[in-house]
N, C-alpha and C positions, 0 to 999 in steps of 0.2 A: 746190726745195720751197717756200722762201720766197715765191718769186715768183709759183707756181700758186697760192700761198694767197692771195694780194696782189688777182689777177684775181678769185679766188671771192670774195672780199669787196669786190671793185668793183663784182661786176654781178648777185651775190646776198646781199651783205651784208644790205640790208633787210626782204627776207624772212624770214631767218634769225633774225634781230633780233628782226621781230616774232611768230615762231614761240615762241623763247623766251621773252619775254614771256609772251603765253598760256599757254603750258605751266606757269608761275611759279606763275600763279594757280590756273589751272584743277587743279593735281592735287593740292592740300590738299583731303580730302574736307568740310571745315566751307565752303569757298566754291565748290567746283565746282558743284553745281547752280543756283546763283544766277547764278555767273559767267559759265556757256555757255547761260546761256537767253536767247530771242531779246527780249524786251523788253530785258534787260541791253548783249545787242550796239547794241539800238535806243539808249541812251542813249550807248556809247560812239558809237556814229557821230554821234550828235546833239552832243554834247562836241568832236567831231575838227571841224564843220565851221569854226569860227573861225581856229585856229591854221591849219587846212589852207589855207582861203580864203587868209589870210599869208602862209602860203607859199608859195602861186602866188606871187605879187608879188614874194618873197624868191625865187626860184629864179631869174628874170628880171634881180634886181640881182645874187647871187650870181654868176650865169656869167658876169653882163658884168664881174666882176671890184672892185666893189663892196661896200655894207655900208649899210644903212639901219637906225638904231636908234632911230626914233620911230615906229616901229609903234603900240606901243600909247597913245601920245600921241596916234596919230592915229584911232584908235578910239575912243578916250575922246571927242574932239573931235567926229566924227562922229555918234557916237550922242546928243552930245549937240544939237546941228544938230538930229538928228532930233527926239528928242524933244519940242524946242520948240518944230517946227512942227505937230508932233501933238497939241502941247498947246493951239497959238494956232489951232485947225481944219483946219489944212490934212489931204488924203486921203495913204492911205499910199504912193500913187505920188511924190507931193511930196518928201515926207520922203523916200522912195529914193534919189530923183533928187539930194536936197541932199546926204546923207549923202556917195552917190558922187562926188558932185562935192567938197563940202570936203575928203578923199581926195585927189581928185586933184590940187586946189590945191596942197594939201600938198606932194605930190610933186612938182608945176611947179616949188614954191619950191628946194626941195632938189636937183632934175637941171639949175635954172637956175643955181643956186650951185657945184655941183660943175664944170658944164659950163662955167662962165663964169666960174668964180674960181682955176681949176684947185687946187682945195684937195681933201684928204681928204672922199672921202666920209662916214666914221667921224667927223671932225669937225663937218661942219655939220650932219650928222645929229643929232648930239650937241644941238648946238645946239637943234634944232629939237623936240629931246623936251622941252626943260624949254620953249619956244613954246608949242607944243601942247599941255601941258600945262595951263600957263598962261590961254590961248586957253578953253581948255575950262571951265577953275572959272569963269575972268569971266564967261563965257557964260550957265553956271548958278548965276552969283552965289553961288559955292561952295556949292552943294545941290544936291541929287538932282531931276533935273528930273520930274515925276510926271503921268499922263494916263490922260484916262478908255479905256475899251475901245478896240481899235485893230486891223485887222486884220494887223498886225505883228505883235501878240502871238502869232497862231497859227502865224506859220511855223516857230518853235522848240521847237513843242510836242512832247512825247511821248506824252500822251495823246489818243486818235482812239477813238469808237465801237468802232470792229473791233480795234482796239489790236493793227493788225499793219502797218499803211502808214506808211513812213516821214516827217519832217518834210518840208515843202519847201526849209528850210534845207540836208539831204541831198542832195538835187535837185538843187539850183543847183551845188552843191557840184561834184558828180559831171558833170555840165556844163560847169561853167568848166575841170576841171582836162585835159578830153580837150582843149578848144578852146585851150589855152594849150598845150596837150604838141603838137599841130598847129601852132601858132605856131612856135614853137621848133624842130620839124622839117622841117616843110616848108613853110618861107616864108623868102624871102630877109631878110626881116627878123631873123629866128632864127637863121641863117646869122651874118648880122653880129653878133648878139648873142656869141656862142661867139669869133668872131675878136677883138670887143673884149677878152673876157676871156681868152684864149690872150695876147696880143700886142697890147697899144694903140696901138706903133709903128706892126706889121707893116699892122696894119687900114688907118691911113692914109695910108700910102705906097698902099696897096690901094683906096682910093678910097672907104671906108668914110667915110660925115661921122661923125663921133665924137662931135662936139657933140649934133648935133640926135638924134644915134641915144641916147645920155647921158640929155636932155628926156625923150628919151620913154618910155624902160624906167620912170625914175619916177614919169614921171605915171601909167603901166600900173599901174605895184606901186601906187602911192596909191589907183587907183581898186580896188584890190581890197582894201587897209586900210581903205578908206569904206565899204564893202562888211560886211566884218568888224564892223566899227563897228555899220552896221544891224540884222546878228543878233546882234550882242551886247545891242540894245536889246530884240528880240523877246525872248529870253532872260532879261532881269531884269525886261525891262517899266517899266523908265522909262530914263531917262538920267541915267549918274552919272558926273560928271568926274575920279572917282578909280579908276576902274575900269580892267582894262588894265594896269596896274602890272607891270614885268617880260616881257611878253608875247612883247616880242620875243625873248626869251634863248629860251622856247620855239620861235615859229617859223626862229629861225638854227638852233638844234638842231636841226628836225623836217629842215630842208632838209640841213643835214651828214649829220645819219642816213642822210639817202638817197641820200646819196653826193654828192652836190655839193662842188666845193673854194671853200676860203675864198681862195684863191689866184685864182680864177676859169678862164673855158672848158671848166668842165663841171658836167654836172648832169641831171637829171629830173627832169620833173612826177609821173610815178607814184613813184620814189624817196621826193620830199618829201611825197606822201602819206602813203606806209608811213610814212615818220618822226614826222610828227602823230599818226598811230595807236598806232603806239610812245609817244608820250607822252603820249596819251587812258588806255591802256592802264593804261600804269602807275598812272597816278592811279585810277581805277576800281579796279582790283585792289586799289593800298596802303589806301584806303577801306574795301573790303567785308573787309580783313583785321588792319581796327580799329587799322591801324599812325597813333601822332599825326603831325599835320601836317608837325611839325617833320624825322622820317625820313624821312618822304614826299621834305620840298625837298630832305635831301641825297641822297634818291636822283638827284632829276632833276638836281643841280648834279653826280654821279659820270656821268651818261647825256650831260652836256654837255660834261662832262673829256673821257669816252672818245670821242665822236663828233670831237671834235676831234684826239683820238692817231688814230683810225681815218684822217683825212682825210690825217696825213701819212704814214701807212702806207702808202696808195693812190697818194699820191703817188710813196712810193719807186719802185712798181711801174710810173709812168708815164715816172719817170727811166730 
């Protein structure tokens, strides 16, 4: 019995998840009609694309057995990159372009350090959040970096004429995360990915390079926290190097939620979806149901406890 429950919550846990959720919300009669109207859903999806974009990234380090915890360090950094070439003229393709790329510096330095220093990932990550952090205020000479109209601002938007088409931030979104679940399945690269995080021996004794495969998961995840970074500039509309704070304890969530192990060699992209959505959700919901901030964080720190008891539950089932 144990065990048949073990499987149902390995390969429908997320669903489940975020079925309840919804349901939380939805059936107090003061917020069901707000809750399930499609502008509403429109802003949760518009909410989920940041953490989800992160979690792409985080799903990639997760299975290889890994932990990146300057995410939002490196979003902070990023957007503020952008910002300030948006401020000194440059077009919003520029800014993209740098965003993603400071992103993925990021993560060269970090997959170059773990790959080559053979040290915890959790450690120099560590490190590299209070960097990037750092990085970022000097940047912005500790202010908010501010710019006139930009065509960055609109891709975060929620308001549209017809006020029914969703942002382009949604878009990309729902694009990257099929093109990265393809990665991951069916590419020898994705292969390796699962093997390192099963077994880091087994891989290369297997002829797997570790090293260079290591590089490159974080420069991937980096270039998707540069990413992140840039709609999170669309989203405030300027660039602020305090922003981000905590972010990653959301995207490690969003990814355990969808069943991924902290342990590594396993995981999904549609999973760490749900799991974003899961904690778009909840926020949306604790909001329109006037709950203060403060209940709010300890629901998401009891949703971060359990996604963690859930992973070694899963586990037992793969023992």
């Amino acid at each position: 019995m144990i065990t048949a429950l073990r499987r149902i919550l390995g390969k429908a846990g997320p669903f489940i998840g975020l079925a309840l959720v919804i349901a939380l919300f939805a059936i107090p009669p003061e917020t069901r009609a707000h809750f399930l109207s499609y502008h509403n859903f429109k802003i949760i999806l518009t909410q989920t694309v940041i953490v989800s974009i992160g979690a792409l990234g985080m799903t990639l380090i997760i299975v290889s057995g890994a932990i990146d915890l300057s995410v939002g360090s490196t979003v902070a950094l990023s957007g503020v990159i952008a910002a300030l070439l948006v401020q000194n003229g440059f077009g919003a393709a520029a800014a993209a372009a740098a965003a993603i790329g400071a992103g993925g510096l990021v993560g060269l330095l970090n997959g170059a350090a773990v790959a080559g220093l053979r040290m915890p990932s959790f450690i120099i990550t560590l490190g590299m959040l209070g960097i990037g952090r750092g990085m970022a205020k000097w940047l912005a000479r500790d202010q908010t970096v501010d710019y006139d109209a930009s065509p960055i601002n609109a891709w975060m938007t929620t308001t549209d004429p017809s006020g029914h088409s969703l942002p382009a931030g949604v878009w990309v979104a729902i694009a990257l995360a099929a093109a990265t679940s393809l990665l991951l399945r069916n590419t020898v690269f994705g292969r390796h990915v699962f093997a390192l995080g099963s077994n880091e021996a087994a891989a290369r004794l297997c002829g797997v390079p570790v090293a260079r495969l290591q590089v490159m998961i974080f420069v991937l995840a980096g270039f998707f926290f540069g990413l992140s970074g840039l709609f999170q500039v669309s989203r405030l509309r300027m660039g602020d190097p305090t922003v981000a704070v905590g972010l990653e304890l959301d995207v490690i969530a969003a990814v355990i939620i969808g069943g991924a192990s902290l342990s590594g060699g396993s995981g999904s992209v549609l999973g760490s979806i749900i799991g974003a959505l899961i904690m778009s959700v909840l926020r949306n919901g604790s909001q329109q149901m006037g709950w203060p901030n403060y209940f709010q964080e300890i629901i998401i720190g009891l949703v971060i406890i359990a996604a963690v008891f859930l992973d070694r539950f899963r586990r037992g089932a793969r023992a």
